[in-house]
C-alpha positions, 0 to 999 in steps of 0.5 A: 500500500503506497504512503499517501500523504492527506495533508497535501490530497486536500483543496487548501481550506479557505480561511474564515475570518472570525467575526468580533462581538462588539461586547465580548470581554477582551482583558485577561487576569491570571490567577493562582488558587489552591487545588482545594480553591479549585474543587470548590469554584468547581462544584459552585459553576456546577450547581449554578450553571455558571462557569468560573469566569462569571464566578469570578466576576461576581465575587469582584463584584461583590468585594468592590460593593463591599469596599465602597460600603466601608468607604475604602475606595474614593 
């Protein structure tokens, strides 16, 4: 059976320009927690039908709010 190479068989694709959402978050924050940290983001995003970032994101939130309460923040 001869070697035959896919990769180069195919019609080369056409390329799909990926169209922007005006609203989409564009800033990134890396954050480092602990496994068990983890674990629990991870049953949170399960019984909320939440994913993590949204998580997140409240609990930002929810800090901040508590800030300004304490009047920490001018």
């Amino acid at each position: 059976m001869p070697y035959f190479n896919k990769e180069f068989s195919r019609k080369p694709r056409k390329i799909v320009k990926r169209r922007r959402d005006e609203h989409a978050l564009k800033n990134v924050v890396s954050l480092r927690i602990s496994d068990e940290e983890m674990v629990t983001l991870e049953k949170i995003s399960r019984k909320s039908a939440k994913s993590i970032s949204e998580i997140m994101r409240e609990a930002y939130k929810c800090w901040q709010a508590n800030r300004q309460r304490l009047c920490l923040d001018i």
